[in-house]
Backbone bond lengths (Angstrom), bond angles and torsions (degrees), N, CA, C in turn:
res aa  C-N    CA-C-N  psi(-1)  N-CA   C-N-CA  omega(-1)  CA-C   N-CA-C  phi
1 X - - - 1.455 - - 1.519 108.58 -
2 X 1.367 118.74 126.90 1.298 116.71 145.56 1.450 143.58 -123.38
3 X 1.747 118.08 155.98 1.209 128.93 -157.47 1.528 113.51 -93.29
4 X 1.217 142.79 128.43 1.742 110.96 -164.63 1.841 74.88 -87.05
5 X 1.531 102.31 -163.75 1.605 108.39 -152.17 1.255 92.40 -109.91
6 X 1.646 153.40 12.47 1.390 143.85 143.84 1.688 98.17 -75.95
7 X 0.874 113.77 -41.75 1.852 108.97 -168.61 1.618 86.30 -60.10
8 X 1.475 125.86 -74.68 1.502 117.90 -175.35 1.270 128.62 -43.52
9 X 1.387 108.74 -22.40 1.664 101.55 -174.54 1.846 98.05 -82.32
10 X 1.290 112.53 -35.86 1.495 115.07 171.50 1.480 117.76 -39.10
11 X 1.467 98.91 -72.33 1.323 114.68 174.04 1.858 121.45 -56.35
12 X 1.027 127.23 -21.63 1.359 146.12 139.22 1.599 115.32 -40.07
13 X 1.193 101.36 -78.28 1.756 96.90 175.50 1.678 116.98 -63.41
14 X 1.386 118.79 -20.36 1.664 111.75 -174.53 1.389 78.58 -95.68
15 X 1.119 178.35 35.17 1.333 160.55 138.32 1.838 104.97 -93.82
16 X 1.595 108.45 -58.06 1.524 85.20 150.83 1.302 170.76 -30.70
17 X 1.735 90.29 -44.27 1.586 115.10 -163.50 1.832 81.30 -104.74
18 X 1.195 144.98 -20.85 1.319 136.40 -169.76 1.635 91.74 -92.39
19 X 1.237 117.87 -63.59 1.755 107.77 -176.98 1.267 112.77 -68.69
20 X 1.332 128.38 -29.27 1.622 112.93 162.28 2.040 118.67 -62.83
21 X 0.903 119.55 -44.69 1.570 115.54 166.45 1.518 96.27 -46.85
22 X 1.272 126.38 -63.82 1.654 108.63 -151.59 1.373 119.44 -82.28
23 X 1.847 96.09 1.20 1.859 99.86 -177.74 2.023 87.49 -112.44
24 X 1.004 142.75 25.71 1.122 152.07 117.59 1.751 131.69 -79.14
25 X 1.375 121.94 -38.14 1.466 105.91 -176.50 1.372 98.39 -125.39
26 X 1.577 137.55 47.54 1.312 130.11 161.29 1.828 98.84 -147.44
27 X 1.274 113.40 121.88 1.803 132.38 155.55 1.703 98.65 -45.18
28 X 1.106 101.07 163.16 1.510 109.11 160.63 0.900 137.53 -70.69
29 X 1.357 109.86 -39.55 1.948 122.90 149.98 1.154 125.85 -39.72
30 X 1.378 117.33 -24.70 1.345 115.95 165.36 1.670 132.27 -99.72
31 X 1.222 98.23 6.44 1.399 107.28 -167.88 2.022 108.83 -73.42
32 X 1.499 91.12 -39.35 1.939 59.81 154.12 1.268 167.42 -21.48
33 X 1.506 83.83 -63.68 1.728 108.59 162.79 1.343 112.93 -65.03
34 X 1.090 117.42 19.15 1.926 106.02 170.45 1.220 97.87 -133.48
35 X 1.638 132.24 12.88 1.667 123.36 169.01 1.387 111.39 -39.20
36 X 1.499 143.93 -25.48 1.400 146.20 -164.68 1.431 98.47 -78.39
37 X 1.797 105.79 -50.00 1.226 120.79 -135.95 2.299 79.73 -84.38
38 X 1.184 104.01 -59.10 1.530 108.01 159.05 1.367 131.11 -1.97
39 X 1.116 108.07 -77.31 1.676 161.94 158.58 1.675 87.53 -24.28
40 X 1.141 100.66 -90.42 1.965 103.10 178.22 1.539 121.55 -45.48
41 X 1.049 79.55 -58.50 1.784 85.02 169.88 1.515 127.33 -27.60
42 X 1.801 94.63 -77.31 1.333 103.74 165.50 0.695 146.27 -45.82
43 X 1.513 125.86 -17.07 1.681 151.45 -151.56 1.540 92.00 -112.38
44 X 1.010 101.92 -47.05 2.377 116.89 173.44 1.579 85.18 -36.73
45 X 1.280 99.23 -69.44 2.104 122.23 -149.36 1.458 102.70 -49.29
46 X 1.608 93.45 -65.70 1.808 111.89 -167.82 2.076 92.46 -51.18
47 X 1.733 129.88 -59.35 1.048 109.07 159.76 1.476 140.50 -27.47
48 X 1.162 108.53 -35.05 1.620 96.04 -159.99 1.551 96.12 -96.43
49 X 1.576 118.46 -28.42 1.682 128.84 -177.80 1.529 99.67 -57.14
50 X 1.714 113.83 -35.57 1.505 105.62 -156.80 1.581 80.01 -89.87
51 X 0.862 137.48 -26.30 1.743 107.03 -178.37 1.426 118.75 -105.14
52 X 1.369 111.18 49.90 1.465 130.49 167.85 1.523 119.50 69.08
53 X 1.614 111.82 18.06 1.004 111.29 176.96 2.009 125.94 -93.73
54 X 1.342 115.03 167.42 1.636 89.29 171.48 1.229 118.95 -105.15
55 X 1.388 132.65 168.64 1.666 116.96 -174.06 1.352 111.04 -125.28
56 X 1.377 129.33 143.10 1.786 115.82 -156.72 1.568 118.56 -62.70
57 X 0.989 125.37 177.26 1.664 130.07 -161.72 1.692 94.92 -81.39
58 X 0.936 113.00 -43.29 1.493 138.68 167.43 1.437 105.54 -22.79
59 X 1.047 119.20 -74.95 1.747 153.54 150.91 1.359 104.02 -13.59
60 X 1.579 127.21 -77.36 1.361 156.95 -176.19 1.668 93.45 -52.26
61 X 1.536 121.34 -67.81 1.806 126.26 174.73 1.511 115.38 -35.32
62 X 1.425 105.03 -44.48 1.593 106.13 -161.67 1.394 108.90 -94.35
63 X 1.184 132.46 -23.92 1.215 130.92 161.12 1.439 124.90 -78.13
64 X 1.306 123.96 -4.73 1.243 119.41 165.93 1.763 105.62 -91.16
65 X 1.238 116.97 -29.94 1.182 122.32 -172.81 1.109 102.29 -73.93
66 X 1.643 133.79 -36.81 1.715 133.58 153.89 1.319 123.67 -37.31
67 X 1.929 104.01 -44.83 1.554 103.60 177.96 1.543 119.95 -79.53
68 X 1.403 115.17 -23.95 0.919 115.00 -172.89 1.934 105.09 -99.86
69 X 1.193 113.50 5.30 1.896 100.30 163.83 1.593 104.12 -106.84
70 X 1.226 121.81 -2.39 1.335 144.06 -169.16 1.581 116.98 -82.17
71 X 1.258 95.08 -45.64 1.327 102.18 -145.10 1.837 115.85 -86.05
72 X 1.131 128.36 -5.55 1.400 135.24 129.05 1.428 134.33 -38.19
């Protein structure tokens, strides 16, 4: 699949500005409650990785912090 490079830069900034809010206003204890919100996210990421794009560090923080309050 490919993204032309306005769709990626889009998808670039809402993957930022969406995993920076939730690695600012949610504890780890709560990160459950956003498996949906997760769920999309990742599916954004895993898109943009499979069509050769990169996804912010931001991105990379909050999903480990999902797997790791999660993963019990």
């Amino acid at each position: 699949m490919t993204i032309d490079q306005t769709t990626a830069n889009v998808l670039t900034d809402l993957l930022r500005e969406l995993s920076s809010e939730l690695d600012l206003h949610y504890e780890d204890e709560d990160f459950h409650a956003l498996k949906p919100t997760i769920k999309t996210l990742r599916r954004a990421g895993i898109l943009m990785m499979d069509a050769g794009h990169e996804v912010p560090e931001v991105y990379h923080h909050v999903m480990g912090r999902f797997e790791r309050a999660t993963r019990s």
